[in-house]
Every structure is written in C-alpha cells, then in structure tokens.
N, CA, C and O atoms as a Tinker XYZ file with bonds, in Angstrom:
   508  protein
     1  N     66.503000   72.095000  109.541000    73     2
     2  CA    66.973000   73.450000  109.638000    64     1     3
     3  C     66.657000   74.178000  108.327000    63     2     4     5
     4  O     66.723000   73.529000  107.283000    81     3
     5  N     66.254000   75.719000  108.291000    73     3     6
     6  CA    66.044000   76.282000  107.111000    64     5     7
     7  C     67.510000   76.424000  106.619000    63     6     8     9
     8  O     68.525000   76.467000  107.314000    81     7
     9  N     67.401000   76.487000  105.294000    73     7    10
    10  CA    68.310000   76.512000  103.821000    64     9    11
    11  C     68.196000   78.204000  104.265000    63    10    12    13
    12  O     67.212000   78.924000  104.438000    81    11
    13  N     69.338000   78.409000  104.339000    73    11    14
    14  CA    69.906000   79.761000  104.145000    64    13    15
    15  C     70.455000   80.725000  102.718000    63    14    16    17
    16  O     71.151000   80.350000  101.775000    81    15
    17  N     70.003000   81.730000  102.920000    73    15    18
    18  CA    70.145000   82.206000  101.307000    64    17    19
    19  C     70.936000   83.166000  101.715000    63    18    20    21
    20  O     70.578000   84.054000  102.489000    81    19
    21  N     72.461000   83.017000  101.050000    73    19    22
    22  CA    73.786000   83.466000  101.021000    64    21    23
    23  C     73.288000   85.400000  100.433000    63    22    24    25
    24  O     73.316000   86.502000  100.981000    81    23
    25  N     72.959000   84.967000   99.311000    73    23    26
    26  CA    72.612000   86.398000   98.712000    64    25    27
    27  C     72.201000   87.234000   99.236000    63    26    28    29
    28  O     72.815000   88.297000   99.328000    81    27
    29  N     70.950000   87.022000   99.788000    73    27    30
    30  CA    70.164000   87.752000  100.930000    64    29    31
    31  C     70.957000   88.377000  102.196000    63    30    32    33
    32  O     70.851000   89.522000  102.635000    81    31
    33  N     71.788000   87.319000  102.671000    73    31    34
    34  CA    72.658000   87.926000  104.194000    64    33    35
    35  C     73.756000   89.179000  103.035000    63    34    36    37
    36  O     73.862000   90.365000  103.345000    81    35
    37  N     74.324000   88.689000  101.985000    73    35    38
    38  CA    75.106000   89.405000  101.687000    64    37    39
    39  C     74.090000   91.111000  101.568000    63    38    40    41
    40  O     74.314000   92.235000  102.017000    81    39
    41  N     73.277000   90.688000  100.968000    73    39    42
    42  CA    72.409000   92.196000  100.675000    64    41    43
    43  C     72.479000   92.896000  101.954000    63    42    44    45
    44  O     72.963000   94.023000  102.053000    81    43
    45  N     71.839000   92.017000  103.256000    73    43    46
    46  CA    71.785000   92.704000  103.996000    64    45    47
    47  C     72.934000   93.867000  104.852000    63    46    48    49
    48  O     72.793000   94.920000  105.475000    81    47
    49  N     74.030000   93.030000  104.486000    73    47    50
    50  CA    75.520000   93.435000  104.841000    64    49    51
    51  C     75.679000   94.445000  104.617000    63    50    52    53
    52  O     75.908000   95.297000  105.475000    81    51
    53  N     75.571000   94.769000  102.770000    73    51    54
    54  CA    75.765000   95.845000  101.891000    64    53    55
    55  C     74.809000   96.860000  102.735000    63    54    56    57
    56  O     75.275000   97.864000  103.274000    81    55
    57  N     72.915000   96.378000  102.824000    73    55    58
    58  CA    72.571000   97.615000  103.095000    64    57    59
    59  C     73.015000   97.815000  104.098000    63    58    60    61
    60  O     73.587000   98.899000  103.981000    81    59
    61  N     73.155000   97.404000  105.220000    73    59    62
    62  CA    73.646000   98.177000  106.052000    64    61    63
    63  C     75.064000   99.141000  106.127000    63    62    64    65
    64  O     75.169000  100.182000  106.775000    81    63
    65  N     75.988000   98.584000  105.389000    73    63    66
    66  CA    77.495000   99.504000  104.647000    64    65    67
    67  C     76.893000  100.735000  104.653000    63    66    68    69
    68  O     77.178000  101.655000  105.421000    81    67
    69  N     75.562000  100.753000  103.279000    73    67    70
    70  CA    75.559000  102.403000  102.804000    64    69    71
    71  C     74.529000  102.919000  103.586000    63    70    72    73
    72  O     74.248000  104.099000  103.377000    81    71
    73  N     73.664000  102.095000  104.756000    73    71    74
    74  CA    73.175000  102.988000  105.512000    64    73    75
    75  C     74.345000  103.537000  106.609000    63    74    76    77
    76  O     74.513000  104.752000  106.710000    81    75
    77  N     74.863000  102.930000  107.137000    73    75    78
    78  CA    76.289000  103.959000  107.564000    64    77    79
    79  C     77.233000  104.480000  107.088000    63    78    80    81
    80  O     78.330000  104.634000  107.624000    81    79
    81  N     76.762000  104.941000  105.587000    73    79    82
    82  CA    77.747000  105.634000  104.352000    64    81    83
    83  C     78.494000  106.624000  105.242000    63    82    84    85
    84  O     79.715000  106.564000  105.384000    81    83
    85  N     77.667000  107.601000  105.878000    73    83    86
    86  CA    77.984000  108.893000  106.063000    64    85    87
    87  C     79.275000  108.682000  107.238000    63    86    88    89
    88  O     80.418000  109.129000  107.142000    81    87
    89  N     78.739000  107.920000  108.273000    73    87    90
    90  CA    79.923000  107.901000  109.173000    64    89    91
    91  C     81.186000  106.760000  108.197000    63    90    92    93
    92  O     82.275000  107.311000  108.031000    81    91
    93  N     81.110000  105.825000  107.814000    73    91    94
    94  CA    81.974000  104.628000  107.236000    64    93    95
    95  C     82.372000  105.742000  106.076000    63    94    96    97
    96  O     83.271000  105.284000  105.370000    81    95
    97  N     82.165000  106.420000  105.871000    73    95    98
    98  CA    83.297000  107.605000  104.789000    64    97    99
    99  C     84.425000  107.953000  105.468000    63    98   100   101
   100  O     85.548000  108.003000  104.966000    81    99
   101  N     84.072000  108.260000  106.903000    73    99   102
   102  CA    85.434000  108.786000  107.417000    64   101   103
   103  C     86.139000  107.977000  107.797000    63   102   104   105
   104  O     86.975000  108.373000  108.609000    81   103
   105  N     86.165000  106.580000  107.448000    73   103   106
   106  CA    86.820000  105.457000  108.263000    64   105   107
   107  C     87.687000  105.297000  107.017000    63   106   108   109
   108  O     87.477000  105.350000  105.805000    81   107
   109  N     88.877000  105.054000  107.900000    73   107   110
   110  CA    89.908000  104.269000  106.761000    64   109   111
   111  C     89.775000  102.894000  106.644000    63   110   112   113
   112  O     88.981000  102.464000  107.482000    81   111
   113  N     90.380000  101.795000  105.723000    73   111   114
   114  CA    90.619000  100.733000  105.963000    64   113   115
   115  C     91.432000  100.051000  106.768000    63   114   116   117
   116  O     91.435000   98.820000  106.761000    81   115
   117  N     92.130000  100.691000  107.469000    73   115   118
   118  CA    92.500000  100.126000  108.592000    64   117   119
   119  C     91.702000   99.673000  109.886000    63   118   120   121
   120  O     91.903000   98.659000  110.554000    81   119
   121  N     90.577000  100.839000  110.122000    73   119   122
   122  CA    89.748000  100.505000  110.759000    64   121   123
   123  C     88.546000   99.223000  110.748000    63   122   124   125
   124  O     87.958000   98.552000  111.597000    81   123
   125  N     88.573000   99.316000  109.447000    73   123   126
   126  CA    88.006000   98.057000  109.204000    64   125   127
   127  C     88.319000   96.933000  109.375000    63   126   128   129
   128  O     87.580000   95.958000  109.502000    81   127
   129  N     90.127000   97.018000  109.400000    73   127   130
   130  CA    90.977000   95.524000  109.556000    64   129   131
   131  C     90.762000   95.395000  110.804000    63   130   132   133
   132  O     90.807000   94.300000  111.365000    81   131
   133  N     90.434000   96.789000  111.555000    73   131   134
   134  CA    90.701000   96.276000  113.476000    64   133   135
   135  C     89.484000   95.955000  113.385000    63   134   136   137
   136  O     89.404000   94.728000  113.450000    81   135
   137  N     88.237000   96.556000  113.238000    73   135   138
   138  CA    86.839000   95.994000  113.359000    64   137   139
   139  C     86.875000   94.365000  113.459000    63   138   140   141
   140  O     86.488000   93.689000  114.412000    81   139
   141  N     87.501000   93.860000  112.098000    73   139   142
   142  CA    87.199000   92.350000  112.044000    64   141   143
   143  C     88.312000   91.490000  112.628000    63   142   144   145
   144  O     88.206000   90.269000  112.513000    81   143
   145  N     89.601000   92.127000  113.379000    73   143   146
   146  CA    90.644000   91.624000  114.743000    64   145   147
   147  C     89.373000   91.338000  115.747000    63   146   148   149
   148  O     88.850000   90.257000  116.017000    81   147
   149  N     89.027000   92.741000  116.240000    73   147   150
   150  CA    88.399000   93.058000  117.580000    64   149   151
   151  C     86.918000   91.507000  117.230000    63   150   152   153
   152  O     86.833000   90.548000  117.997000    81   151
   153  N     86.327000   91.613000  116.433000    73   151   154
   154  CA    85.204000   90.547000  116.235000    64   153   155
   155  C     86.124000   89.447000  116.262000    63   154   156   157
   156  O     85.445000   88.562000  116.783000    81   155
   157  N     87.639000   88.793000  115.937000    73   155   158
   158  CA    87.726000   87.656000  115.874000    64   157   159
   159  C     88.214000   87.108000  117.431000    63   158   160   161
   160  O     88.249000   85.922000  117.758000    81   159
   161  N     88.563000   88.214000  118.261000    73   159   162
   162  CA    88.607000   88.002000  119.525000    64   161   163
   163  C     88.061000   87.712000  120.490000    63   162   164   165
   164  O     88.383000   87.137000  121.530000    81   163
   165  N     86.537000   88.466000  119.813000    73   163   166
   166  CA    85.546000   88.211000  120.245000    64   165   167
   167  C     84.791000   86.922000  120.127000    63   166   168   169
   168  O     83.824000   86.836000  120.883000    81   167
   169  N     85.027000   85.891000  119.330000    73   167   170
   170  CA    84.855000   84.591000  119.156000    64   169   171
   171  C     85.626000   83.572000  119.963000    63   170   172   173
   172  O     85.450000   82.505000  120.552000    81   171
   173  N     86.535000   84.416000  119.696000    73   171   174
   174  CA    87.453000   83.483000  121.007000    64   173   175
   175  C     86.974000   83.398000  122.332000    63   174   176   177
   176  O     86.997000   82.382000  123.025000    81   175
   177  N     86.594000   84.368000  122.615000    73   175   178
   178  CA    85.962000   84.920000  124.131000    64   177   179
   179  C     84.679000   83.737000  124.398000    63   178   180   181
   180  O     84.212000   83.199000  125.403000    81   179
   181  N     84.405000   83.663000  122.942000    73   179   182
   182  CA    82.869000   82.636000  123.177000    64   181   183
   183  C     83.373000   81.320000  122.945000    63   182   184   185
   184  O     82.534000   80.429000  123.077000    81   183
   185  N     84.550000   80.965000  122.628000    73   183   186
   186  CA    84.600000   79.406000  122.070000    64   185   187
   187  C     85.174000   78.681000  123.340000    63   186   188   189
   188  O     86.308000   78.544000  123.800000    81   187
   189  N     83.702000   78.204000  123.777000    73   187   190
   190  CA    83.329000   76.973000  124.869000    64   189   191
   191  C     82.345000   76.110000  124.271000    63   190   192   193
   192  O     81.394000   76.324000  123.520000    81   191
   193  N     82.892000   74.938000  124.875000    73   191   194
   194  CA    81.523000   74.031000  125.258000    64   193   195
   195  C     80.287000   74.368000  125.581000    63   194   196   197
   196  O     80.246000   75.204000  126.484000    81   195
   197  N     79.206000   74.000000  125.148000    73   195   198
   198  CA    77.628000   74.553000  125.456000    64   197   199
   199  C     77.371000   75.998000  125.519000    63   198   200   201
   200  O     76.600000   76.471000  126.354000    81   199
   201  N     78.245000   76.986000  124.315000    73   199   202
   202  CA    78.037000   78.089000  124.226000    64   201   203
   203  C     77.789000   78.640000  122.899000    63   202   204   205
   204  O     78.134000   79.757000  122.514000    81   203
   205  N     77.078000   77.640000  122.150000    73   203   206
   206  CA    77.038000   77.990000  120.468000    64   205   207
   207  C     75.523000   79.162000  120.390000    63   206   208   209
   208  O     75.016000   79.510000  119.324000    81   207
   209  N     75.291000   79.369000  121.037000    73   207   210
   210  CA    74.037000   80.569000  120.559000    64   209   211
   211  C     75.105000   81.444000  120.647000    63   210   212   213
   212  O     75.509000   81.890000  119.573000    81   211
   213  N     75.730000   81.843000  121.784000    73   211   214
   214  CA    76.938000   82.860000  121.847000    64   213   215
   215  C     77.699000   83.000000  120.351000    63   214   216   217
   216  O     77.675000   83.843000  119.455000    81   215
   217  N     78.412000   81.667000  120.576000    73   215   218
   218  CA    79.380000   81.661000  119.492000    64   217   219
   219  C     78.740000   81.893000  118.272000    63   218   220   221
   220  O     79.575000   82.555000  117.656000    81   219
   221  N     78.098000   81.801000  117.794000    73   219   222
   222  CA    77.088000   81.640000  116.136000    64   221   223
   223  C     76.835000   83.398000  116.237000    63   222   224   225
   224  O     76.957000   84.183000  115.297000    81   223
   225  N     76.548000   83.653000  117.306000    73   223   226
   226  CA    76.297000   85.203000  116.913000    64   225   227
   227  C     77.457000   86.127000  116.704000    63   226   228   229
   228  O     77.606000   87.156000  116.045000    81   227
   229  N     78.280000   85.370000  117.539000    73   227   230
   230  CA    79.860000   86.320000  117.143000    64   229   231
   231  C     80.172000   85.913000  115.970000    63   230   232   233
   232  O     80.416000   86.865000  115.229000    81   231
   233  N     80.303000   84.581000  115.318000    73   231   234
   234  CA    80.573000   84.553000  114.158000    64   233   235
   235  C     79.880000   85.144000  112.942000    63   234   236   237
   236  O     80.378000   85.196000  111.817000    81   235
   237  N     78.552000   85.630000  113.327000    73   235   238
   238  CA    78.344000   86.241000  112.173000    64   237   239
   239  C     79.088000   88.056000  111.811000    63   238   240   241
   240  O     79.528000   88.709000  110.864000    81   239
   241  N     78.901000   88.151000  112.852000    73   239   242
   242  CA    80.057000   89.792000  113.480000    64   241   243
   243  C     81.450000   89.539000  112.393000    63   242   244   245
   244  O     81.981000   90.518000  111.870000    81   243
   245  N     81.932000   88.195000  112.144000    73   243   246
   246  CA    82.872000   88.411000  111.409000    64   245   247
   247  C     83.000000   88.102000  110.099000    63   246   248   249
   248  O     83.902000   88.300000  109.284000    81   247
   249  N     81.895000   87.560000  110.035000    73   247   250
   250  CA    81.624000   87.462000  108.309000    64   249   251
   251  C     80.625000   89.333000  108.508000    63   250   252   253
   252  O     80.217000   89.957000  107.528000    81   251
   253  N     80.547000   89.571000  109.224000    73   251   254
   254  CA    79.512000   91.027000  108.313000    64   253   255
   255  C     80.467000   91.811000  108.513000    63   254   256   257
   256  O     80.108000   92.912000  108.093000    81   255
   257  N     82.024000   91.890000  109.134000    73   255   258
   258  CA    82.908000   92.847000  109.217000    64   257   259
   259  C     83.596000   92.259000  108.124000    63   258   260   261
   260  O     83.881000   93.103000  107.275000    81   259
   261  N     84.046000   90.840000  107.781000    73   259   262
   262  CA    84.520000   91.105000  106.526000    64   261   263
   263  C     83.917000   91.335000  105.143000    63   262   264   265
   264  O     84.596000   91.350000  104.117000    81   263
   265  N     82.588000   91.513000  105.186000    73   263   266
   266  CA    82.015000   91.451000  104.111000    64   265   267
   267  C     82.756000   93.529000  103.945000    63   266   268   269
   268  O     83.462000   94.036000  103.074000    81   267
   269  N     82.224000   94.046000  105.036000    73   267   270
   270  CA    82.395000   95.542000  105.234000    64   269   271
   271  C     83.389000   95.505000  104.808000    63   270   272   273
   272  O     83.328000   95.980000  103.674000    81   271
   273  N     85.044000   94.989000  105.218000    73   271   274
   274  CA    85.877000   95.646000  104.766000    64   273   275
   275  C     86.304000   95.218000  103.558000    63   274   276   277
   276  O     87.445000   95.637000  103.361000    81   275
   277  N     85.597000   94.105000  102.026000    73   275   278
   278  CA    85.559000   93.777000  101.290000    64   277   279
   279  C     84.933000   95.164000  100.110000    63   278   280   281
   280  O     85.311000   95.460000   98.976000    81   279
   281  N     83.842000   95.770000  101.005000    73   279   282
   282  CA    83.273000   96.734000  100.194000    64   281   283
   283  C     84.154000   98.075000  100.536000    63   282   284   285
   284  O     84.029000   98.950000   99.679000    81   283
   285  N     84.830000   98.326000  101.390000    73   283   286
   286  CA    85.427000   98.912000  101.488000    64   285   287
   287  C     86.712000   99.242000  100.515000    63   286   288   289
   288  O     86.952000  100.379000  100.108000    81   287
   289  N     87.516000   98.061000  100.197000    73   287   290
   290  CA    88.375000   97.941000   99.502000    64   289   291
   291  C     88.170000   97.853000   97.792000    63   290   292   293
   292  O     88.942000   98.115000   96.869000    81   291
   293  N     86.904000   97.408000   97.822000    73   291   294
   294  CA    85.933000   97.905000   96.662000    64   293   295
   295  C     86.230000   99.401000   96.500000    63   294   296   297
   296  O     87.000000   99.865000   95.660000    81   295
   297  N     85.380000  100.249000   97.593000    73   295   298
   298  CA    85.297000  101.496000   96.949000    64   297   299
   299  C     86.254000  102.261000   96.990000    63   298   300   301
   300  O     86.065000  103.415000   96.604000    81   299
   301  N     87.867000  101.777000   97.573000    73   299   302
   302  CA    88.420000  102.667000   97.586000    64   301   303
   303  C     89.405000  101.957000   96.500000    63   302   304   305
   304  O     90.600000  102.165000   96.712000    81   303
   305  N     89.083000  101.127000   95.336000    73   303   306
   306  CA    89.482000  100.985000   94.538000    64   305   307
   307  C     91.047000   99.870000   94.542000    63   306   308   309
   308  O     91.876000   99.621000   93.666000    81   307
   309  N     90.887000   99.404000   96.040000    73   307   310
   310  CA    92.016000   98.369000   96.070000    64   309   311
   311  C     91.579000   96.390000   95.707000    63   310   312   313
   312  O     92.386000   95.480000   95.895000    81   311
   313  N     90.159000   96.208000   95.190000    73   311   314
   314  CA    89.742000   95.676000   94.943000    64   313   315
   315  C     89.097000   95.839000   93.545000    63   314   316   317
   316  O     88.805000   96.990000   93.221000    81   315
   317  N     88.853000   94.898000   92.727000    73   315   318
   318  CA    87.745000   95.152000   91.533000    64   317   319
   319  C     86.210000   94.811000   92.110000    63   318   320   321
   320  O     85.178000   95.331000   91.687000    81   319
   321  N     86.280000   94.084000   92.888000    73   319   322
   322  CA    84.742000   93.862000   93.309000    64   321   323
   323  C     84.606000   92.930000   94.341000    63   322   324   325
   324  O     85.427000   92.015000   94.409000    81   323
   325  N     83.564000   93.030000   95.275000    73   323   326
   326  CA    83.479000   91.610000   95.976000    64   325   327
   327  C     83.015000   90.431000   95.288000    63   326   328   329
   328  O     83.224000   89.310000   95.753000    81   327
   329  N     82.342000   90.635000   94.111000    73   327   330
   330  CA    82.017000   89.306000   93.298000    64   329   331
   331  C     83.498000   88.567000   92.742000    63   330   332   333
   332  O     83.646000   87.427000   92.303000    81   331
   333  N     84.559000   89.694000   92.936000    73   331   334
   334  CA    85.904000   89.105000   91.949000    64   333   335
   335  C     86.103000   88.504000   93.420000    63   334   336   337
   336  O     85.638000   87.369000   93.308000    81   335
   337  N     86.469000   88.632000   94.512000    73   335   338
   338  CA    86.703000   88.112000   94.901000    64   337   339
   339  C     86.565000   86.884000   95.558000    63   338   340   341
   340  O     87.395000   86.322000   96.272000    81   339
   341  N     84.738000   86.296000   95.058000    73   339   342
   342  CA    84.610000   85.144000   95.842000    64   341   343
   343  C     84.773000   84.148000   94.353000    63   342   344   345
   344  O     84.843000   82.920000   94.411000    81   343
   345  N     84.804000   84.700000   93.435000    73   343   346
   346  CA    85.464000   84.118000   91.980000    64   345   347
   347  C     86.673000   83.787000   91.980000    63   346   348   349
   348  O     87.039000   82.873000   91.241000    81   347
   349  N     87.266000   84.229000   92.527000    73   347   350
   350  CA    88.894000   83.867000   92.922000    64   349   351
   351  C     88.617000   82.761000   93.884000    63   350   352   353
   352  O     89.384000   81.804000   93.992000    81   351
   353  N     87.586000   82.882000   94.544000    73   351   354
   354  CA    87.682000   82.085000   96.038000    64   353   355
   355  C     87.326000   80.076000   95.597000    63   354   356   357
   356  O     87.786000   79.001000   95.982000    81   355
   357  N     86.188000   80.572000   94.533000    73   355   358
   358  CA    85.320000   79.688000   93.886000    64   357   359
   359  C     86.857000   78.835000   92.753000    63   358   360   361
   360  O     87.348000   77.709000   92.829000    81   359
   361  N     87.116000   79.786000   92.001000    73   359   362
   362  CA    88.551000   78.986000   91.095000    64   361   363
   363  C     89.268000   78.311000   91.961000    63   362   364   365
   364  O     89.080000   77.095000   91.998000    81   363
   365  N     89.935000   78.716000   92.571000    73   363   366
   366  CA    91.110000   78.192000   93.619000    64   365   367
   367  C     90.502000   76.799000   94.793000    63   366   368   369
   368  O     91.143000   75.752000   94.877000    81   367
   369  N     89.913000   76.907000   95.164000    73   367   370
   370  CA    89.325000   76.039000   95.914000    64   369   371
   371  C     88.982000   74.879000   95.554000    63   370   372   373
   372  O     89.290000   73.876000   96.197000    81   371
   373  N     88.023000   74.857000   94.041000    73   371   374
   374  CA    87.654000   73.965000   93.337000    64   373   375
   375  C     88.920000   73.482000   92.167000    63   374   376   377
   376  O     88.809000   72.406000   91.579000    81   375
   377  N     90.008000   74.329000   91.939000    73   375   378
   378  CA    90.939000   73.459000   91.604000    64   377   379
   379  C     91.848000   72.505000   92.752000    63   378   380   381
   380  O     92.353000   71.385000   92.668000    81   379
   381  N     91.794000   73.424000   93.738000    73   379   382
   382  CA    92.558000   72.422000   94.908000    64   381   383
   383  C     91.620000   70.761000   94.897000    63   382   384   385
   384  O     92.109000   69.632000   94.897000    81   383
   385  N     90.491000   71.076000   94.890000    73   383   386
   386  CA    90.105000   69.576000   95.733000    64   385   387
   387  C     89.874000   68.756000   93.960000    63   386   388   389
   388  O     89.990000   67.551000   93.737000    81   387
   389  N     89.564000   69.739000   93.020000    73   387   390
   390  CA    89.631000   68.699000   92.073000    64   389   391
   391  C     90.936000   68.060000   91.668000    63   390   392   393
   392  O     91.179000   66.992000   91.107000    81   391
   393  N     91.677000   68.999000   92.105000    73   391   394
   394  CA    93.545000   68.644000   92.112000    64   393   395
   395  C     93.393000   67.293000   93.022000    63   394   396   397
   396  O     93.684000   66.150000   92.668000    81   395
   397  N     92.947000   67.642000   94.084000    73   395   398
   398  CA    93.069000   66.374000   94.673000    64   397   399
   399  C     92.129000   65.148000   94.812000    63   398   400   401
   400  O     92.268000   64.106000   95.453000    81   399
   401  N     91.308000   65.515000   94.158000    73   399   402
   402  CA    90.377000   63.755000   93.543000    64   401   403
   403  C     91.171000   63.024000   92.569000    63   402   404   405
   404  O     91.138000   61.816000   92.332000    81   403
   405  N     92.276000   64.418000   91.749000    73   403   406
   406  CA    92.771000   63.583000   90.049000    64   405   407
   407  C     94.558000   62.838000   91.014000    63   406   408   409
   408  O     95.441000   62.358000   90.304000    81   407
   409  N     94.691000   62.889000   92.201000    73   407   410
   410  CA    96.073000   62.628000   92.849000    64   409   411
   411  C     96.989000   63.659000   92.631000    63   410   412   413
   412  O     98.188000   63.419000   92.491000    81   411
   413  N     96.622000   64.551000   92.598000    73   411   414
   414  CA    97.689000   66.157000   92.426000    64   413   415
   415  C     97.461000   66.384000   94.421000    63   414   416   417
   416  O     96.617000   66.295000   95.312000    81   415
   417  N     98.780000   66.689000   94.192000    73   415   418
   418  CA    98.761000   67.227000   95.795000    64   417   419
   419  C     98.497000   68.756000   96.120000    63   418   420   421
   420  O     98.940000   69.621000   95.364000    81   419
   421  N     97.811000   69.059000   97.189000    73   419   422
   422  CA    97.410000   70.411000   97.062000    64   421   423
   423  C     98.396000   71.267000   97.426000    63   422   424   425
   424  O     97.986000   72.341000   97.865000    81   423
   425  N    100.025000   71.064000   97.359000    73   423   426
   426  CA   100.891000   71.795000   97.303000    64   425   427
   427  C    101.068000   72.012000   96.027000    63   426   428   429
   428  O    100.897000   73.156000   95.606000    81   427
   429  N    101.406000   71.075000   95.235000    73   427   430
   430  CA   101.142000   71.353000   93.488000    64   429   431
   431  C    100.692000   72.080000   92.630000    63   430   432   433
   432  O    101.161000   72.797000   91.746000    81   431
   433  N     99.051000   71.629000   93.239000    73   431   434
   434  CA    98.194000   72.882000   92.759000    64   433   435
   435  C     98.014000   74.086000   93.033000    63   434   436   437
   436  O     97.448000   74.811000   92.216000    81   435
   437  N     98.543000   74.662000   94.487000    73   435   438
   438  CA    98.546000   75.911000   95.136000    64   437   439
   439  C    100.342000   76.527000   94.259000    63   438   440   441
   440  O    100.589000   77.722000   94.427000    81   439
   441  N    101.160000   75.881000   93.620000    73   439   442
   442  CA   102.241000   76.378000   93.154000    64   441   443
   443  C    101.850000   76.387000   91.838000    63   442   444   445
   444  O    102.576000   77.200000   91.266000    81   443
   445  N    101.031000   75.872000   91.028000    73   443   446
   446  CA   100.542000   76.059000   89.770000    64   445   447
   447  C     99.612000   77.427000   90.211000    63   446   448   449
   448  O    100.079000   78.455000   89.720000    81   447
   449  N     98.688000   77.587000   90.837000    73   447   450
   450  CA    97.961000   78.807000   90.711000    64   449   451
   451  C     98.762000   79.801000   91.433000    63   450   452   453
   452  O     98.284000   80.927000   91.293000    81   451
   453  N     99.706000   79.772000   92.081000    73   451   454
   454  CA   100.917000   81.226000   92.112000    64   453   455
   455  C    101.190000   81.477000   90.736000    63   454   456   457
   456  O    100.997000   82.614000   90.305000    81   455
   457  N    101.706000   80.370000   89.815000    73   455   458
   458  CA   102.441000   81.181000   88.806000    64   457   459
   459  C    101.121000   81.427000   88.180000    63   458   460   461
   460  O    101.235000   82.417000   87.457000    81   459
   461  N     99.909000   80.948000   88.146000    73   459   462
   462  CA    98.223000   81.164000   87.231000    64   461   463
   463  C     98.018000   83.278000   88.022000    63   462   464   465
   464  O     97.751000   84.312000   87.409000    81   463
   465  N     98.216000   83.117000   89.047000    73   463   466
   466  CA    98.235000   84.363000   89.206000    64   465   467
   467  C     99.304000   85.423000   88.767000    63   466   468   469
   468  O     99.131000   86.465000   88.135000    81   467
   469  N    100.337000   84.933000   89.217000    73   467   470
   470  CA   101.377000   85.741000   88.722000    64   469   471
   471  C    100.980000   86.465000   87.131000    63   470   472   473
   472  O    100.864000   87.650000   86.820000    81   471
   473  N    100.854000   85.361000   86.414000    73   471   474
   474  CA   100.319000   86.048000   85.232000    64   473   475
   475  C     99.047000   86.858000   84.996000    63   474   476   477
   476  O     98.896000   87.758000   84.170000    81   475
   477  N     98.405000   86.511000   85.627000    73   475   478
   478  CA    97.157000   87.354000   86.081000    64   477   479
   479  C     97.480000   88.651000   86.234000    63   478   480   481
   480  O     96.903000   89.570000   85.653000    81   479
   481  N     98.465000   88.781000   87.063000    73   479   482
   482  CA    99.193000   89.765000   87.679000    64   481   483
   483  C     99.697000   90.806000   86.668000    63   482   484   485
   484  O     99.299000   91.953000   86.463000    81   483
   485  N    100.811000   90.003000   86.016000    73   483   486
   486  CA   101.367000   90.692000   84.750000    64   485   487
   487  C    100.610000   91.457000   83.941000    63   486   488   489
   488  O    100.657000   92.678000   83.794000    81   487
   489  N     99.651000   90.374000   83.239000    73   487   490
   490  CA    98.753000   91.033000   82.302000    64   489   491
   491  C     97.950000   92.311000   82.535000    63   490   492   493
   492  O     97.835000   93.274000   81.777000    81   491
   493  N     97.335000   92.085000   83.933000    73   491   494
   494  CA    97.133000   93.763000   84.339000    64   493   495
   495  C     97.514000   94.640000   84.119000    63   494   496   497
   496  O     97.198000   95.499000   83.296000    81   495
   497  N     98.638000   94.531000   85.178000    73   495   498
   498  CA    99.624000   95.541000   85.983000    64   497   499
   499  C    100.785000   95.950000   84.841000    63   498   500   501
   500  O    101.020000   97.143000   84.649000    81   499
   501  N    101.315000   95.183000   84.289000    73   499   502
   502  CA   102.517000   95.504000   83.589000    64   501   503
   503  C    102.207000   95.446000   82.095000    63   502   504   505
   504  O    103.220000   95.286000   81.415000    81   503
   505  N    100.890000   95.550000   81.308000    73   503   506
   506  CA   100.436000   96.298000   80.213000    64   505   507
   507  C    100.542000   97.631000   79.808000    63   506   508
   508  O    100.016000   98.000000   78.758000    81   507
C-alpha cells in the first residue's frame, strides 16, 4: 500500500477551507460542530461488513470536517493554532503510553497532565 503523506491531505483540507472562504465566513462554529455530527452518522450508516470502500470514504468526511472546524476555531481565535493542537495531541499521548511502558497507570498519568494543564492554564489566562 502507498505511504500516505499526512501533510499533504492536511494542505489539501486547508485549501479547500479558503477556497470556500467566502461562503465558510458566514458560518458559525456551530455549524461546523453539526457538519462533523452529521459526517459521524454518516459512518455509522456505512459500518458493515464488506462495506469498507463506503466506510473509508465517510471516514475521511470526518477527519476533513474536523480538520475545518479546527481552522475555524483558529480563526475565530478560540484556538492558537491547529499545529498547537496536534502538539498537545503528540505530548499527551506519548506521555500516556510512555507512562505506561515505565508501570504508571494511564489514570495517573492523565491526573498528572490535568494538573500539567491546569497550570498551563494559569500561566496564560490568569497573568
């Protein structure tokens, strides 16, 4: 199977965002949250047995609606970036499972990075 290049689908995502700048201006983010409901329903609709061309295409519907409402929350400034957020995604994840190669349980580590955020939090917000 070809090696898929993450970057590339993401580009494509984006261009397509600001080629529908003009209409996706008037959209709130809410709409965006139903966009990527309505696509996850739509997976459901496909998840059978001997139906993965189906299913694979709906699933991409919901990674390109959440990528949308990622940039969305970007530009309307309720996000710092979609790169912060797969940096968050990348920290957390890779402390969970390295938490759990060293025998830390991944309840442990998910209550150590509440309070790792919390302060995160602070330092922002309450400067």
């Amino acid at each position: 199977m070809k090696k898929i290049d993450l970057k590339k689908l993401l580009s494509i995502v984006e261009e397509k965002y600001y080629i529908d700048n003009d209409w996706e201006k008037q959209k709130d983010i809410l709409v965006y949250w139903k966009d990527l409901e309505w696509e996850i329903l739509e997976v459901k609709e496909e998840l059978r047995e001997n139906n993965s061309v189906y299913l694979e295409d709906e699933l991409w519907d919901i990674f390109r609606c959440y990528i949308n409402l990622l940039k969305k929350l970007e530009k309307e400034w309720y996000i710092e970036s979609l790169e912060k957020v797969f940096s968050h995604a990348d920290k957390k994840f890779t402390q969970r499972i390295n938490g759990r190669k060293n025998g830390i349980s991944w309840e442990t580590t998910k209550e150590i990075q509440k309070q790792e955020l919390k302060k995160e939090h602070n330092l922002k917000y309450n400067s």
